[in-house]
C-alpha positions as CSV (number, residue, x, y, z in Angstrom):
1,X,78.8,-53.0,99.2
2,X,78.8,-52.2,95.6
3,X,75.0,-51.3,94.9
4,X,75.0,-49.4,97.7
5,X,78.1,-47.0,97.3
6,X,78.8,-48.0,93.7
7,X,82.7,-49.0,94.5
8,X,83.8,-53.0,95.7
9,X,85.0,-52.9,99.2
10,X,89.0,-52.9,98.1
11,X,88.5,-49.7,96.0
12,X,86.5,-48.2,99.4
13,X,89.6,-49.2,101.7
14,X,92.0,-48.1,99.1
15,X,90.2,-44.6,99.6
16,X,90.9,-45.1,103.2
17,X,94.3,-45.6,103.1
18,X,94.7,-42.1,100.7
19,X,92.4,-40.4,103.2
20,X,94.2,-41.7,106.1
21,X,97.4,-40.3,104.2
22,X,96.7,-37.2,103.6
23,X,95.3,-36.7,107.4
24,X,98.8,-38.4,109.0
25,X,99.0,-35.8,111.4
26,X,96.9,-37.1,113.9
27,X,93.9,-35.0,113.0
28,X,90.5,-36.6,112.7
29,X,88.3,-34.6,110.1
30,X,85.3,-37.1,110.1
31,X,83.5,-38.2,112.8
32,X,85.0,-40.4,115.4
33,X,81.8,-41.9,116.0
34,X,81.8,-43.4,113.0
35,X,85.1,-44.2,111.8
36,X,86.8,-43.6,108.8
37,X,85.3,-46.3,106.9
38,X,81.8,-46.3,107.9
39,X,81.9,-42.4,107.4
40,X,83.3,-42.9,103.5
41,X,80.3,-45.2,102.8
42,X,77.4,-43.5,104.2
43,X,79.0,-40.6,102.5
44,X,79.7,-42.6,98.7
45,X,75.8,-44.1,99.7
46,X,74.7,-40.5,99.9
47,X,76.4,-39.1,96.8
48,X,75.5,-42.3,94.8
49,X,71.5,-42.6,95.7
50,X,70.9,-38.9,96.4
51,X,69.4,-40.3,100.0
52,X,68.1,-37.9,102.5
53,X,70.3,-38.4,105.7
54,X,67.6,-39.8,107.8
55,X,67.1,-42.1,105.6
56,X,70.9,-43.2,105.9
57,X,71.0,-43.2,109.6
């Protein structure tokens, strides 16, 4: 997980858990097709490799 998203998989779920935190309400701001998780690394992928979207789906 690092070389793609540049972060080791306990620093990704910690950024879960603050996501998850802020959002307690019940809202879900990302896609629930995705998930959470998957949604923070395709997006840390994206930010890290500057990858066109097709490319990550």
């Amino acid at each position: 997980m690092y070389h793609t998203t540049g972060l080791t998989r306990e620093s990704v779920e910690n950024l879960c858990a603050a996501i998850h935190h802020q959002v307690g309400d019940g809202r879900r701001p990302w896609p629930p097709v995705l998930g959470l998780f998957t949604s923070l690394v395709v997006t840390l992928t994206y930010l890290r490799r500057n990858r066109v979207q097709a490319e990550l789906a």
